[in-house]
KOLMARMI-761575 format. One record per residue: z, x, y of N, C-alpha, C, O, CB in turn; residue in one letter. Coordinates in nm, 4 decimals, m for minus. Each point is the difference from the previous one (the first is absolute). Glycine has a CB too. Example, Ala and Ser with C-alpha at 12.3 -4.5 7.8 and 13.67 -1.06 7.14 Angstrom:
BEGIN
+----------+----------+----------+----------+----------+----------+----------+----------+----------+----------+----------+----------+----------+----------+----------+------+
:      nzz :      nxx :      nyy :     cazz :     caxx :     cayy :      czz :      cxx :      cyy :      ozz :      oxx :      oyy :     cbzz :     cbxx :     cbyy : type :
+----------+----------+----------+----------+----------+----------+----------+----------+----------+----------+----------+----------+----------+----------+----------+------+
:   0.7800 :   1.3190 :  m0.5690 :   0.0000 :  m0.0890 :   0.1190 :   0.0000 :   0.0900 :   0.1200 :   0.0665 :   0.1036 :  m0.0019 :   0.0581 :  m0.2928 :  m0.1154 :    A :
:  m0.1966 :   0.1542 :   0.2223 :   0.0060 :   0.0820 :   0.1190 :   0.0730 :  m0.0770 :   0.1090 :   0.0169 :   0.0509 :   0.1108 :  m0.2314 :   0.0675 :  m0.1736 :    S :
+----------+----------+----------+----------+----------+----------+----------+----------+----------+----------+----------+----------+----------+----------+----------+------+
***
This chain:
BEGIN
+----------+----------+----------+----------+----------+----------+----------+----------+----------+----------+----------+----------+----------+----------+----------+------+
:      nzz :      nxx :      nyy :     cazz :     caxx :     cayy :      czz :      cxx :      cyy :      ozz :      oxx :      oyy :     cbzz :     cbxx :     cbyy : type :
+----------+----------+----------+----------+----------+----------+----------+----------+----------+----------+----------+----------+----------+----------+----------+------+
:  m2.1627 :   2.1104 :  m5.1230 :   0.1260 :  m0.0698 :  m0.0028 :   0.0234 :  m0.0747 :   0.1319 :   0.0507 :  m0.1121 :  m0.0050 :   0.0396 :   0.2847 :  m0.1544 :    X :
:  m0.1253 :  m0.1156 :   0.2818 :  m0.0051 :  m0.0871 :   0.1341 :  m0.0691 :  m0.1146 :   0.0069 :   0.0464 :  m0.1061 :   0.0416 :  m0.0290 :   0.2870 :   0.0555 :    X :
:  m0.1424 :  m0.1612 :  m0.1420 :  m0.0254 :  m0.1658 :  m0.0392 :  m0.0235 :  m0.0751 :  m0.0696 :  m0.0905 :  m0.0835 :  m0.0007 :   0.0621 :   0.1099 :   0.0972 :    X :
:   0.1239 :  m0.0019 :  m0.1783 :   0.0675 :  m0.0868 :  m0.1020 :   0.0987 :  m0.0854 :   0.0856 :   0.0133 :  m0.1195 :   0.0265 :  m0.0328 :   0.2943 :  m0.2326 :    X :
:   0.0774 :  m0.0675 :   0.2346 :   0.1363 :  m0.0617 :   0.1170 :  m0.0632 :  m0.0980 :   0.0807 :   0.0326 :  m0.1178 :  m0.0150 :   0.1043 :   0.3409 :   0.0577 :    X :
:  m0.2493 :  m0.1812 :   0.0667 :  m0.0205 :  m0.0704 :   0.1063 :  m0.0668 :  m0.1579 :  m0.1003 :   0.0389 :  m0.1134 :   0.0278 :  m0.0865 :   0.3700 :   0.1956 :    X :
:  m0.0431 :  m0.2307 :  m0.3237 :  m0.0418 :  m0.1157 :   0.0005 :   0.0971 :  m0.0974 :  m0.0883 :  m0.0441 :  m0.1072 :  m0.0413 :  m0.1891 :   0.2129 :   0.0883 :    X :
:   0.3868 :  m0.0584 :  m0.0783 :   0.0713 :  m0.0515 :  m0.0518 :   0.0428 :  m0.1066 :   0.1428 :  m0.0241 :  m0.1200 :   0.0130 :   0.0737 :   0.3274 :  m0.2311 :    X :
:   0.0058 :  m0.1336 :   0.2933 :   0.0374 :  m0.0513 :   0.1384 :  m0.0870 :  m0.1478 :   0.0438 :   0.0345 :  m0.1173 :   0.0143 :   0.0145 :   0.3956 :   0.0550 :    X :
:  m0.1926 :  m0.1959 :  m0.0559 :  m0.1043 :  m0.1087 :   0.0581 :  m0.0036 :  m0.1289 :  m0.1331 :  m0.0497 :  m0.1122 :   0.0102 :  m0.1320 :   0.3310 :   0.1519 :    X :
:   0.2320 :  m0.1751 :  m0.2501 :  m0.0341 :  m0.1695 :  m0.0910 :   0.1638 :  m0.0509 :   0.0130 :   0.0292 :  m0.1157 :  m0.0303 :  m0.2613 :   0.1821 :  m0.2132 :    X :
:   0.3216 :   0.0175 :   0.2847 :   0.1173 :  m0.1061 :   0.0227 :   0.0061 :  m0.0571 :   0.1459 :   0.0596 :  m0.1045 :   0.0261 :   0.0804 :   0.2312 :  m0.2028 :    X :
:  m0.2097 :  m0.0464 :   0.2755 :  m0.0027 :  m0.0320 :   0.1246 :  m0.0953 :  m0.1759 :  m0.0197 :   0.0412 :  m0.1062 :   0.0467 :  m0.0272 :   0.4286 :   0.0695 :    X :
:  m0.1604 :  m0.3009 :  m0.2077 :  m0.0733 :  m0.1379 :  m0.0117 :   0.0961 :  m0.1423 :  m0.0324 :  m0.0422 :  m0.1134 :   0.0225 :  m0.1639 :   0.2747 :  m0.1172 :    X :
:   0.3434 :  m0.1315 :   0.0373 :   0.0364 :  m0.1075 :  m0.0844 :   0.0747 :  m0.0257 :   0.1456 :  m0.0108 :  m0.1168 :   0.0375 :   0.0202 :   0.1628 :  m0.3512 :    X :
:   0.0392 :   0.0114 :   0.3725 :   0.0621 :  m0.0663 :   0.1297 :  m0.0483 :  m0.1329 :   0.1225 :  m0.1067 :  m0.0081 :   0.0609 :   0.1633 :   0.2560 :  m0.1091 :    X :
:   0.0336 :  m0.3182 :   0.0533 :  m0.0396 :  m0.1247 :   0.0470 :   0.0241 :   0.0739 :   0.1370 :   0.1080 :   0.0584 :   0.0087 :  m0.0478 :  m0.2812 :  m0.1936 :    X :
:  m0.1389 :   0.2284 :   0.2855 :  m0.0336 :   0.0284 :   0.1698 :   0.0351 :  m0.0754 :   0.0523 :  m0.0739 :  m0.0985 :   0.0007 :  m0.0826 :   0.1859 :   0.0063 :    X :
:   0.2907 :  m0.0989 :   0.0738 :   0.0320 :  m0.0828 :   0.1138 :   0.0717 :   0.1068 :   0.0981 :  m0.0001 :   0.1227 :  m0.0091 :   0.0260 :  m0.3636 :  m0.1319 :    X :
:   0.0265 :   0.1698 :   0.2234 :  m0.0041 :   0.0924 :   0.1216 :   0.1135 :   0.1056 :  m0.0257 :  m0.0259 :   0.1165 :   0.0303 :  m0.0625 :  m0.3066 :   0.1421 :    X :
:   0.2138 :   0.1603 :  m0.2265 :   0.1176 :   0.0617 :  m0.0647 :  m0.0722 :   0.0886 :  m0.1021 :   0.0211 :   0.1191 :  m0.0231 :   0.1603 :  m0.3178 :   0.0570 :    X :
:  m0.2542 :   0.1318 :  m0.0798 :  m0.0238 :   0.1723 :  m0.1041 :  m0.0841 :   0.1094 :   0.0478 :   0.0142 :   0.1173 :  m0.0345 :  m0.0123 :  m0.2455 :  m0.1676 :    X :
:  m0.1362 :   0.0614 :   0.3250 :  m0.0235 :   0.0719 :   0.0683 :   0.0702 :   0.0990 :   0.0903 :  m0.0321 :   0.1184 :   0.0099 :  m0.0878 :  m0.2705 :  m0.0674 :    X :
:   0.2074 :   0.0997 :   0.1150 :   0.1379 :   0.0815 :   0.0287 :   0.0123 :   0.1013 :  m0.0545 :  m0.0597 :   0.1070 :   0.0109 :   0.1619 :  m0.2627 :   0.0137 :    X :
:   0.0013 :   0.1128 :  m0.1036 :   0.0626 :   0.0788 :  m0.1148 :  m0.1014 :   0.1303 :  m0.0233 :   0.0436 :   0.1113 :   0.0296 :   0.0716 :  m0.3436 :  m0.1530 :    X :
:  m0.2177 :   0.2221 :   0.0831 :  m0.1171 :   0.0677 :  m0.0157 :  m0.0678 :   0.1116 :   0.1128 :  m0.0284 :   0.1184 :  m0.0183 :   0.0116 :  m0.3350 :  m0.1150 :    X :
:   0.0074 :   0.1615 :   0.2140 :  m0.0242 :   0.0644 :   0.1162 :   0.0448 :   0.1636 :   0.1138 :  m0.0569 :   0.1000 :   0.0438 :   0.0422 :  m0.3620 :  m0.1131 :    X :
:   0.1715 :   0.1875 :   0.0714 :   0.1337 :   0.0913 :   0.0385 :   0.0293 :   0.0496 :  m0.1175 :   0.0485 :   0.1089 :   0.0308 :   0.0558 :  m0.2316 :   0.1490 :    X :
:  m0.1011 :   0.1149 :  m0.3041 :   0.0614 :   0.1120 :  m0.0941 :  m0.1329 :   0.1050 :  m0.0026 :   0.0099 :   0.1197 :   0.0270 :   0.1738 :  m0.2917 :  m0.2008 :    X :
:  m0.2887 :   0.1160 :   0.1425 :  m0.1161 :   0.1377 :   0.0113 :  m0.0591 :   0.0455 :   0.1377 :  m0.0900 :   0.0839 :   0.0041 :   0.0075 :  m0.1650 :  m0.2263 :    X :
:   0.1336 :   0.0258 :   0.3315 :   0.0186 :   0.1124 :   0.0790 :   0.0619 :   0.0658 :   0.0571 :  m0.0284 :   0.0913 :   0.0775 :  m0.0636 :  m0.1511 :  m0.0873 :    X :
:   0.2195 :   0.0037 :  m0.0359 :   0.1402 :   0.0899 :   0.0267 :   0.0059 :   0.1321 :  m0.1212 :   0.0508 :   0.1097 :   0.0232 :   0.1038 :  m0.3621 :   0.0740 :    X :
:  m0.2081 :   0.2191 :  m0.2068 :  m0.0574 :   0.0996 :  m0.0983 :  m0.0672 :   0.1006 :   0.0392 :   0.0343 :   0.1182 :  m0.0009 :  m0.0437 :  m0.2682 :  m0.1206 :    X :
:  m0.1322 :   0.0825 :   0.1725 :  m0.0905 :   0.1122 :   0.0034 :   0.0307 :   0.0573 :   0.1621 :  m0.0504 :   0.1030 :   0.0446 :  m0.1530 :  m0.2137 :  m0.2421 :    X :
:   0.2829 :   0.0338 :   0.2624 :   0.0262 :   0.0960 :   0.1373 :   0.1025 :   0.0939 :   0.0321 :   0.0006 :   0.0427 :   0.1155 :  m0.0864 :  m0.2100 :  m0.0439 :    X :
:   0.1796 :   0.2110 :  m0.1579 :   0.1012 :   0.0735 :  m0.0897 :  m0.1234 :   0.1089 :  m0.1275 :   0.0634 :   0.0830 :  m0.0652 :   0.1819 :  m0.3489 :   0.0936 :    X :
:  m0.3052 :   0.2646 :  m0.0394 :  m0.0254 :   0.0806 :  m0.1119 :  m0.1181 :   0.0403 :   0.1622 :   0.0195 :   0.1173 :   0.0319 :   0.0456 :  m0.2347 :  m0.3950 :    X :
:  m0.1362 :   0.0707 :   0.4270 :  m0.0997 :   0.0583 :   0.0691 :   0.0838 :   0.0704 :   0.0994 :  m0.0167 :   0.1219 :  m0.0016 :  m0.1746 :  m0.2887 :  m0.0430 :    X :
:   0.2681 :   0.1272 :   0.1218 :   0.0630 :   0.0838 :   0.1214 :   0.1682 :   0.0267 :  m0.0584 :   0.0932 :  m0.0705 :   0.0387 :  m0.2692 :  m0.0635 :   0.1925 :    X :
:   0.1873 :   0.2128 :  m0.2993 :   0.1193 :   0.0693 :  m0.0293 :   0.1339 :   0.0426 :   0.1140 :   0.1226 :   0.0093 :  m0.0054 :  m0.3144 :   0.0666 :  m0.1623 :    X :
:   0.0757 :  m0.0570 :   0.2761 :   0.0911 :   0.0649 :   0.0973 :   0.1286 :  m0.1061 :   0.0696 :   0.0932 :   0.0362 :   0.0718 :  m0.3259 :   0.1282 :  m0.0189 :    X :
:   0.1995 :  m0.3098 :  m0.1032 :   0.0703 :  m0.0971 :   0.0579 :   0.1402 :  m0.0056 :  m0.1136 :   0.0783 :  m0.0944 :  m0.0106 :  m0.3206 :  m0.0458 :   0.1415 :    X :
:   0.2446 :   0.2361 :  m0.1882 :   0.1462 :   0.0214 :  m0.0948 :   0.0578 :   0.1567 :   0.0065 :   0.0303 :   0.0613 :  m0.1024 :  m0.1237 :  m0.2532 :  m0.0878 :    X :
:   0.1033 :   0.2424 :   0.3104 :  m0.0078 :   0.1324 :   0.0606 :   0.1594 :  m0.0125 :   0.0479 :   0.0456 :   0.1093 :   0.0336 :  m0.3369 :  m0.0733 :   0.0493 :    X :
:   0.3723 :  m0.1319 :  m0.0744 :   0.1113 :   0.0154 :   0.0717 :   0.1288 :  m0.0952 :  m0.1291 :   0.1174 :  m0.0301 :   0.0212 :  m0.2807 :   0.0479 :   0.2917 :    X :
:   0.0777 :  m0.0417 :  m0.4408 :   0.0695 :   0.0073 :  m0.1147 :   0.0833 :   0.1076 :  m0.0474 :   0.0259 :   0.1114 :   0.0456 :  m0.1847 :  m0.2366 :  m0.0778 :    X :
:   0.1937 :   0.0629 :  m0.0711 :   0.0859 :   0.1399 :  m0.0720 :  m0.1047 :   0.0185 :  m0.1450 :  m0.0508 :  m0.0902 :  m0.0666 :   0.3715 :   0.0244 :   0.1544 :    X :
:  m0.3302 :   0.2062 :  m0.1064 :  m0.0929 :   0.0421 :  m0.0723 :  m0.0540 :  m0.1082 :  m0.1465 :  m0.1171 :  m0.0137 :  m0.0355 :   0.2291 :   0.2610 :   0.1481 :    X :
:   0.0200 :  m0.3186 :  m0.1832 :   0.0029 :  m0.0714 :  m0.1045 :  m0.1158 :  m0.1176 :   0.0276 :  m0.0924 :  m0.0371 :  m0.0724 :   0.3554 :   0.1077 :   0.0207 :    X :
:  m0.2153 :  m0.1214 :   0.2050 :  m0.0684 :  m0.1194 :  m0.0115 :  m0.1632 :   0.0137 :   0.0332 :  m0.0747 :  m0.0777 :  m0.0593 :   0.3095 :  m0.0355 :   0.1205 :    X :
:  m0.2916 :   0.2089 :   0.0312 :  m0.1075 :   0.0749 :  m0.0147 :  m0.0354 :  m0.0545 :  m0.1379 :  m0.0390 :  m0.1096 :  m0.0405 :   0.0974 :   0.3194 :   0.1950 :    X :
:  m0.0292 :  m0.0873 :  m0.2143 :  m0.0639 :   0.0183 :  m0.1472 :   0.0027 :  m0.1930 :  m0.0702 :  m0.0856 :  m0.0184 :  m0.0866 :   0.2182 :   0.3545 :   0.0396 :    X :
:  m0.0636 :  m0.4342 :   0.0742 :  m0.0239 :  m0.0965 :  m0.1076 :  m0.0484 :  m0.0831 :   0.1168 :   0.0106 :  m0.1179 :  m0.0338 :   0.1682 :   0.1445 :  m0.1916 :    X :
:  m0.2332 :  m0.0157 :   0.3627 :  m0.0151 :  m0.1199 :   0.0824 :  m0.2237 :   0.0736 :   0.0258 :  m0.1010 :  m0.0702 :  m0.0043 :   0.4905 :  m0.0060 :   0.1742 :    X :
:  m0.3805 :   0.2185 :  m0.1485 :  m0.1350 :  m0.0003 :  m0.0091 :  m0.0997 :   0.0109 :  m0.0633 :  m0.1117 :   0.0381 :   0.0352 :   0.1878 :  m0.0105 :   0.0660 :    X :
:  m0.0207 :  m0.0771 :  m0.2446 :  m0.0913 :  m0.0146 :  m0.1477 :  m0.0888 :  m0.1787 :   0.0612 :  m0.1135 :  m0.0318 :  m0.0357 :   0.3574 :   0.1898 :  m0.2301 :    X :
:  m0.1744 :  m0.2253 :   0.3380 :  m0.0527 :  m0.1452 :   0.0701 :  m0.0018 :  m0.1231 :  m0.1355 :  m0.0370 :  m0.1161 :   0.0173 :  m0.1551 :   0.2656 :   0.1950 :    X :
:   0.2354 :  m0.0992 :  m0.3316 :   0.0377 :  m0.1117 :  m0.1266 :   0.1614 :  m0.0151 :   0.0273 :   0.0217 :  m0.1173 :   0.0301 :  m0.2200 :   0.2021 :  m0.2457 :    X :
:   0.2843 :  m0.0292 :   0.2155 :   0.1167 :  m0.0589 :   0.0352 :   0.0113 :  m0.0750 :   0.1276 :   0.0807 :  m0.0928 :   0.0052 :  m0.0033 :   0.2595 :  m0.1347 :    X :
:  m0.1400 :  m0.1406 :   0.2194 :   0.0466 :  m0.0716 :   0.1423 :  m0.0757 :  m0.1227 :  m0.0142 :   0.0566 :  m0.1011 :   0.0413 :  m0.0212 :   0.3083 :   0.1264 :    X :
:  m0.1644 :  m0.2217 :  m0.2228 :  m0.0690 :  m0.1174 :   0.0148 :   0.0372 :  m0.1187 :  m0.1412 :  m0.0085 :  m0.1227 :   0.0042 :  m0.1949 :   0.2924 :   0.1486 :    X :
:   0.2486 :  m0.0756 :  m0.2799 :   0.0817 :  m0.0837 :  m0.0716 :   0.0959 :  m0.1070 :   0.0439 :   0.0076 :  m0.1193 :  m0.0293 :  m0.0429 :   0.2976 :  m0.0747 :    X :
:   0.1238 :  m0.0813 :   0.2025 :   0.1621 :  m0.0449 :   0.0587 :  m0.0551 :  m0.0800 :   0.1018 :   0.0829 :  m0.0840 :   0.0350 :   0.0934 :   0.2968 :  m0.0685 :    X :
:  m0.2765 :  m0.2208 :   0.0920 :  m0.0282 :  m0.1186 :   0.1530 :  m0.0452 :  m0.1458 :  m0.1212 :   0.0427 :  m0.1148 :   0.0125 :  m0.2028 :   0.3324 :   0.2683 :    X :
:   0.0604 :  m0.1659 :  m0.3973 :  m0.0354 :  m0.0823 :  m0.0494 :   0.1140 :  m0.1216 :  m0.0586 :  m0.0152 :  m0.1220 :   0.0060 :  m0.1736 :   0.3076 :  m0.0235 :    X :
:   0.2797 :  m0.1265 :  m0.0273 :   0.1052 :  m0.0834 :  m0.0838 :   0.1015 :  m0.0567 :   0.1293 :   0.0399 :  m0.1164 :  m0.0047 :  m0.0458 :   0.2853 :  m0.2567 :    X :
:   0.0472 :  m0.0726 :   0.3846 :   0.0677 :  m0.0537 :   0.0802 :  m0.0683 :  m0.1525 :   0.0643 :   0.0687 :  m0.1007 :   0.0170 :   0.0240 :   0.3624 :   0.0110 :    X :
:  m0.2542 :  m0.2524 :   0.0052 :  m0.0380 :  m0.0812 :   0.0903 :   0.0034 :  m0.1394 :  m0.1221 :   0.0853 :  m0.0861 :   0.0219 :  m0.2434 :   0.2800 :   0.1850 :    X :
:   0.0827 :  m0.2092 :  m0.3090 :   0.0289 :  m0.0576 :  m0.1386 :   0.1084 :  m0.0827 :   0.0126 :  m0.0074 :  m0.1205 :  m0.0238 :  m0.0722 :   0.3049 :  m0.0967 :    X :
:   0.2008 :  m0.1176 :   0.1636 :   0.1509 :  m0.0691 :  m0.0130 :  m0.0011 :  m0.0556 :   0.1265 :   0.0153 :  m0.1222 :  m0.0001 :   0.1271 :   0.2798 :  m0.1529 :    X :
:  m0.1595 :  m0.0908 :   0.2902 :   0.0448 :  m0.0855 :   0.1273 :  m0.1241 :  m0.0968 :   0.0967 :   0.0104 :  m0.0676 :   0.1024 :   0.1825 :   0.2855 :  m0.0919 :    X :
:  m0.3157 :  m0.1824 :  m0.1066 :  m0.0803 :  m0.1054 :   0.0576 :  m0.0329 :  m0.1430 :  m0.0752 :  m0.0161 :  m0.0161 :  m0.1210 :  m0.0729 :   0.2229 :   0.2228 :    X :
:   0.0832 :  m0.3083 :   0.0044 :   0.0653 :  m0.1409 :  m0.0302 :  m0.1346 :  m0.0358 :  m0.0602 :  m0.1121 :   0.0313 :   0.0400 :   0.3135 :  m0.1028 :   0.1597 :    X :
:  m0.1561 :  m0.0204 :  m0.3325 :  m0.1142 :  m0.0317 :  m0.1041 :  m0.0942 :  m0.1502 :   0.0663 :  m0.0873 :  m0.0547 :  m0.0674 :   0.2709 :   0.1670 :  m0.1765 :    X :
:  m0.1443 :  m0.1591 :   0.3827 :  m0.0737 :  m0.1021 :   0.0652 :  m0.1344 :   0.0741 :   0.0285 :  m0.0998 :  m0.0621 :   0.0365 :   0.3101 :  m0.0714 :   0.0685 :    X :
:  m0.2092 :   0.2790 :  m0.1245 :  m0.1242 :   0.0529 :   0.0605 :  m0.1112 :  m0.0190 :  m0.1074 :  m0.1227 :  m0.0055 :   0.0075 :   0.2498 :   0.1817 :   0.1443 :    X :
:  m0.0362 :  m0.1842 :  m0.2569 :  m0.0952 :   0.0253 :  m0.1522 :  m0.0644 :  m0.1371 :   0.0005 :  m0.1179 :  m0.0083 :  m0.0346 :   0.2846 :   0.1764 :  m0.1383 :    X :
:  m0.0956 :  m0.2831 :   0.2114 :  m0.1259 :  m0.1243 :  m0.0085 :  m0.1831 :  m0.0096 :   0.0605 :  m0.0988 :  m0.0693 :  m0.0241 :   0.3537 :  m0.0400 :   0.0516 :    X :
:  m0.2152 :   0.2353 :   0.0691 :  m0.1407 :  m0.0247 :   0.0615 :  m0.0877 :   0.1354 :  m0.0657 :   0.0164 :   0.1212 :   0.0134 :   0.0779 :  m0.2585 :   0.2463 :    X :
:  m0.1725 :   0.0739 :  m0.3198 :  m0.1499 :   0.0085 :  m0.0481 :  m0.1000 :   0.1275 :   0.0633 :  m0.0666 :  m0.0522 :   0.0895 :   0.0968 :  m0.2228 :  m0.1079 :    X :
:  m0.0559 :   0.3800 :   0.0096 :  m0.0642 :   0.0263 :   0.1112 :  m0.1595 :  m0.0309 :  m0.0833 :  m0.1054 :   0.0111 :   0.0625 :   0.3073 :   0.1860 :   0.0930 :    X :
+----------+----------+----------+----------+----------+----------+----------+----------+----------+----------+----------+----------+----------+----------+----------+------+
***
């Protein structure tokens, strides 16, 4: 069932047009993900709730994904990489 998932991912990741904004976008959400799910200890002075839904690293890198999406300027998307 995992890779099903992953290679679901990797054929929607192929249809994506690469410019520097999506590189972005891309970048900081999976490693704000995977650096939250690898070092836990950096959510040690949370309150227990947010622990539990911030070091699974799919909610936090979801929420950077859709925030950066909205406040980064689409002049970036013209350039090509």
């Amino acid at each position: 069932m995992f890779g099903m998932v992953v290679s679901a991912g990797a054929s929607m990741l192929s249809d994506v047009e690469w410019n520097k904004r999506n590189m972005m976008i891309f970048a900081l959400s999976v490693s704000l993900g995977f650096g939250l799910q690898l070092e836990p200890g950096a959510l040690q002075h949370l309150p227990e709730t947010a622990k539990i839904l911030l070091s699974s690293g799919l909610l936090p890198a979801a929420f950077i994904a859709i925030v950066l999406n909205l406040i980064l300027p689409e002049e970036a998307a013209d350039e090509a990489v």
